[in-house]
C-alpha positions in Angstrom: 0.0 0.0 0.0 0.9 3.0 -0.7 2.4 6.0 2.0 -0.5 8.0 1.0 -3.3 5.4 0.7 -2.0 5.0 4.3 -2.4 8.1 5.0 -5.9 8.6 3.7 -6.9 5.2 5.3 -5.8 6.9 8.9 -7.2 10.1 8.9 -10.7 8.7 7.8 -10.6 6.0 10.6 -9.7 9.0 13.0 -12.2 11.8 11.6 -9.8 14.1 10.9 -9.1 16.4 7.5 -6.4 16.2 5.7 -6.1 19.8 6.2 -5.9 19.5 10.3 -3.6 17.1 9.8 -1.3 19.5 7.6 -1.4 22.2 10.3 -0.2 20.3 13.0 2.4 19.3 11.0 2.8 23.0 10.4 2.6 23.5 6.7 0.0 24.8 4.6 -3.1 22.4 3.7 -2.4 23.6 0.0 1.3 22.4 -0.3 0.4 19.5 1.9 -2.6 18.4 -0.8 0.5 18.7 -3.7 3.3 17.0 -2.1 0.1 13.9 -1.4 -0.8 14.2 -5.1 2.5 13.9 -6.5 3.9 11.4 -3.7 6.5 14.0 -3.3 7.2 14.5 0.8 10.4 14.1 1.8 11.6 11.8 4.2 11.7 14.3 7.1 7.6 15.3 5.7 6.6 12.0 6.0 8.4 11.4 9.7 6.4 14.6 11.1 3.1 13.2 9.6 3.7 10.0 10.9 4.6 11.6 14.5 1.2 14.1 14.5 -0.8 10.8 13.4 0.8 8.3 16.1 0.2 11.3 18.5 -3.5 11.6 17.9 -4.3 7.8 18.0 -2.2 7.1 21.3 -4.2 10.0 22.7 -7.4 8.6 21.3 -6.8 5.5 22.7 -6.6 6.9 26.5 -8.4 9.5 26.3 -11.5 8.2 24.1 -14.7 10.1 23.9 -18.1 10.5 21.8 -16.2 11.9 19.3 -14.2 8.9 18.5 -15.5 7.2 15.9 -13.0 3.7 15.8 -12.9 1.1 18.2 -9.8 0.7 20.3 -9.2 -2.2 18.1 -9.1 0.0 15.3 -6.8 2.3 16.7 -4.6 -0.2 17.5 -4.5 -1.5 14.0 -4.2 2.4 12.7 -1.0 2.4 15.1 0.5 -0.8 13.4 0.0 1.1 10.0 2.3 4.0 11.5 4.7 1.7 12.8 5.4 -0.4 9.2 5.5 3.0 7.4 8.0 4.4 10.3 9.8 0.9 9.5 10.2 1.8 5.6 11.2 5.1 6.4 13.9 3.5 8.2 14.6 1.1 5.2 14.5 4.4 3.0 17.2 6.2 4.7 19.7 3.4 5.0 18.8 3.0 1.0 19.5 6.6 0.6 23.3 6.2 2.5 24.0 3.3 0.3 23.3 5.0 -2.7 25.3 8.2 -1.7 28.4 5.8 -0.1 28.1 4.1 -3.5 28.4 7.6 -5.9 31.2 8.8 -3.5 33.1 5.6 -4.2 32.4 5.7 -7.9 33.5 9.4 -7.5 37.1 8.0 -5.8 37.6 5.4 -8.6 37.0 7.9 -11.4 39.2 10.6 -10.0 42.0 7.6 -9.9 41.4 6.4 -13.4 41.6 10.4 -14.5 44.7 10.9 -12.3 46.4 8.1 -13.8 45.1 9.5 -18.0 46.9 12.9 -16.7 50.3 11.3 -15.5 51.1 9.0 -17.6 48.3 8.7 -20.1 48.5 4.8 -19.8 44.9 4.6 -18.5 43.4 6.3 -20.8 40.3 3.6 -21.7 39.7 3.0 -18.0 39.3 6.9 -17.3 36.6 6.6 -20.5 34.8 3.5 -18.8 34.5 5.2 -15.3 33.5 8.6 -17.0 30.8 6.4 -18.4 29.5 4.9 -15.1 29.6 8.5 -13.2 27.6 10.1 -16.6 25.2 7.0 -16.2 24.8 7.3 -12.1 23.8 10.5 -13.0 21.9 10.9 -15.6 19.4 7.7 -13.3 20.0 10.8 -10.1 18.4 13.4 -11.9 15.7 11.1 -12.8 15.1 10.1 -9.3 15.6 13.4 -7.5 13.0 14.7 -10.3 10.4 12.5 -9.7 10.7 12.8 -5.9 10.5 17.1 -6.4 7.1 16.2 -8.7 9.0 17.7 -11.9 9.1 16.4 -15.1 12.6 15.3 -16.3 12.0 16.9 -19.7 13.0 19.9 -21.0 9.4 20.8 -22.8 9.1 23.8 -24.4 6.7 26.0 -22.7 3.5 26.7 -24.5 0.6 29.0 -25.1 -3.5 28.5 -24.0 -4.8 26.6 -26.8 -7.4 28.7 -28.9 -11.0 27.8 -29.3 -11.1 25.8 -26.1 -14.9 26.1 -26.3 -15.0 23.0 -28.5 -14.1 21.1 -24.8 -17.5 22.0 -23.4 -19.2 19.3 -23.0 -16.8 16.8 -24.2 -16.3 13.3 -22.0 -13.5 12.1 -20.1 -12.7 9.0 -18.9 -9.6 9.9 -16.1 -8.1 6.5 -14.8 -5.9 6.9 -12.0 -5.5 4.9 -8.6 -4.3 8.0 -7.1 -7.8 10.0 -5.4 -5.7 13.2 -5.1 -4.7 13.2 -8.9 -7.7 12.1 -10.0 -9.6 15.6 -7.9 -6.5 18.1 -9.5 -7.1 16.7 -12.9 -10.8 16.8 -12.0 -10.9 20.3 -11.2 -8.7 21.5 -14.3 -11.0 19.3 -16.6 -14.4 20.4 -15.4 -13.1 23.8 -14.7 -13.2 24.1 -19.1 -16.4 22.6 -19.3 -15.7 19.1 -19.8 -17.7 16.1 -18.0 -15.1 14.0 -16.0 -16.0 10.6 -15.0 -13.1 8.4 -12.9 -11.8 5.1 -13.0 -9.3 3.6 -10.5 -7.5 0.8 -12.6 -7.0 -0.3 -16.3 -9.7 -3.3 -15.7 -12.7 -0.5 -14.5 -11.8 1.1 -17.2 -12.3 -1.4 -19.8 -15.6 -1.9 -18.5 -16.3 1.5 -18.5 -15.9 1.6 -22.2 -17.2 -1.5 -22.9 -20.4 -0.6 -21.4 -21.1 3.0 -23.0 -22.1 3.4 -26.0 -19.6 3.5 -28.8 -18.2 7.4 -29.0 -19.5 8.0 -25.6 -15.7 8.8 -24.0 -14.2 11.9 -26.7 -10.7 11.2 -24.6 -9.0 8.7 -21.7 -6.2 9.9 -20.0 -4.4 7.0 -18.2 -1.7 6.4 -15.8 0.3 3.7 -16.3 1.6 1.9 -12.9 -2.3 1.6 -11.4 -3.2 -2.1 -8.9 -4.9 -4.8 -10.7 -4.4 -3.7 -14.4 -1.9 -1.2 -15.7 -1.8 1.4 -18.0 -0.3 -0.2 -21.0 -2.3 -3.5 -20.5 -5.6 -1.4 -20.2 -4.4 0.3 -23.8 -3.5 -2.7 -25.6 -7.2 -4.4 -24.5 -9.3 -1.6 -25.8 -7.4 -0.9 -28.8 -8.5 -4.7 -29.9 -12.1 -4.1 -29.0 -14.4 -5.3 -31.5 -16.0 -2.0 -32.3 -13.4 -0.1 -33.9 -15.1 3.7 -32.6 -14.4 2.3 -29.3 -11.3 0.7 -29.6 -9.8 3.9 -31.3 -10.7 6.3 -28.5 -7.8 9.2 -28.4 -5.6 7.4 -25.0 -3.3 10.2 -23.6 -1.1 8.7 -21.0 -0.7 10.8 -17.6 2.8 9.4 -15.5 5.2 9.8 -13.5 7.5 7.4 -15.3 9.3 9.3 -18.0 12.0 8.0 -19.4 12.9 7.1 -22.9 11.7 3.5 -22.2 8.1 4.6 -20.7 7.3 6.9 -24.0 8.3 4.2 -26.5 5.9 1.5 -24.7 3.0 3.7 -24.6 3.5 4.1 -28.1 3.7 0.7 -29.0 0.4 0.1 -26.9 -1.2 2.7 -28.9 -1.0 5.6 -26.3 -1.5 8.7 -28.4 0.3 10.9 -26.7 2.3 11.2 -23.2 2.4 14.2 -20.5 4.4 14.2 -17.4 3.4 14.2 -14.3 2.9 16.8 -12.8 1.1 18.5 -15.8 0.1 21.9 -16.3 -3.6 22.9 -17.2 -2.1 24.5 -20.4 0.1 21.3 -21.7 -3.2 18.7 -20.7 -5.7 20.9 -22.5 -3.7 21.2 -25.8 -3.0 17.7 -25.4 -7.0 17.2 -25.7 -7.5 19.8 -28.4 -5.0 17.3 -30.6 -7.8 15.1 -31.0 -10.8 17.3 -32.3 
């Protein structure tokens, strides 16, 4: 499960908001709501969340009253949750000390192999083969240090408002994600232009979902691709062989976080028609959906 399904999951069972729960950790609700959407809190985020929620069931648990809505059963349960997430924390950091223990010795053994090219220039292939591994570790840091900030690891080109964005009104969208909080941002940008949003949580619902409509009904899809039960690309490939080819050839924009190279060229052999980064901007999603008018 994921930290934020986790999180979710807790501060239903203890009746509190989300945006309580962001002010005793001392941050705004809005910034809280982002770094939840885009799985993007730090380690030291996610330890203060996980201290304000341990906090509030411990104290629910001695000091219950009508306002309590779990049992003590639950609670105790809730506190288990904390104390497996507190564990992967745990497993995170040491992760993260490996990796940066690992970079520093790569760092030593290229600095050798270069000190060695400069002296004598005997070395001179093994300084190329170590300025290989340190361009590879990273070019796979960047990645990873983008995706943990919520950024997209592409340089796009910045772009202007679509014109004639009146021809959305109206317009349906089928917006599969297993993430609530993505689905409400996208939600809000989407109906916000007058288009009529209706959610799916995997690639299987939303199979269905087409199935069952008439054909035409969806005008766009926009999918994520690592979603519980059915994925992304699996979801693609099932509708593009459809019988009924106005179904099956419903426009598919894939939505993701995974962006390399790799990710873009399997969503294109799936039949994706076109891939935004996560997170998107209104502007890029909207001309992304004017595309196929």
């Amino acid at each position: 499960m994921k930290t934020t399904e986790t999180i979710n999951i807790v501060c239903s069972e203890l009746g509190i908001t989300k945006a309580d729960l962001a002010k005793r950790m001392g941050i705004l609700p809005s910034s809280f709501y982002r770094k939840l959407a885009r799985e993007s809190m730090t380690l030291e985020e996610l330890q203060k969340c996980l201290d304000v929620l341990g906090v509030t069931i411990e104290f629910d648990l001695k000091y219950p009253d009508g306002n309590v809505r779990s049992s003590q059963a639950s609670h105790e349960m809730l506190l288990e949750r904390v104390d497996m997430l507190e564990a992967e924390l745990e497993a995170a950091r040491k992760a993260t000390e490996f990796h940066k223990k690992s970079l520093r010795d790569l760092r030593t053994e290229l600095n050798s192999a270069v000190g060695y090219a400069e002296l004598g220039g005997r070395y001179p292939a093994k300084a190329e083969e170590y300025l290989e591994k340190m361009q590879g570790v990273l070019a796979d840091m960047k990645l990873t240090i983008a995706y943990a900030l919520g950024e997209s690891v592409y340089d796009e080109p910045s772009i202007e408002e679509p014109e004639n964005m009146e021809a959305l009104e109206g317009r349906r969208v089928l917006l599969v994600d297993d993430n609530e909080l993505n689905r409400e941002v996208m939600k809000e940008i989407l109906v916000g232009h007058g288009l009529i949003v209706e959610e799916a949580d995997d690639g299987s619902k939303a199979i269905a979902a087409v199935k069952e409509k008439e054909p035409g009904y969806y005008h766009f899809i926009v999918m994520d691709i690592e979603m519980p039960v059915m994925d992304g690309y699996d979801a693609t490939e099932r509708i593009r062989k459809l019988p009924n080819r106005i179904r099956a050839n419903v426009p598919i924009i894939a939505l993701t976080a995974n962006t390399r190279p790799e990710d873009r060229e399997c969503a294109a052999q799936v039949g994706m028609d076109d891939f935004l980064a996560k997170p998107v901007s209104s502007t890029r999603l909207l001309s992304s959906l004017m595309k196929f008018l």
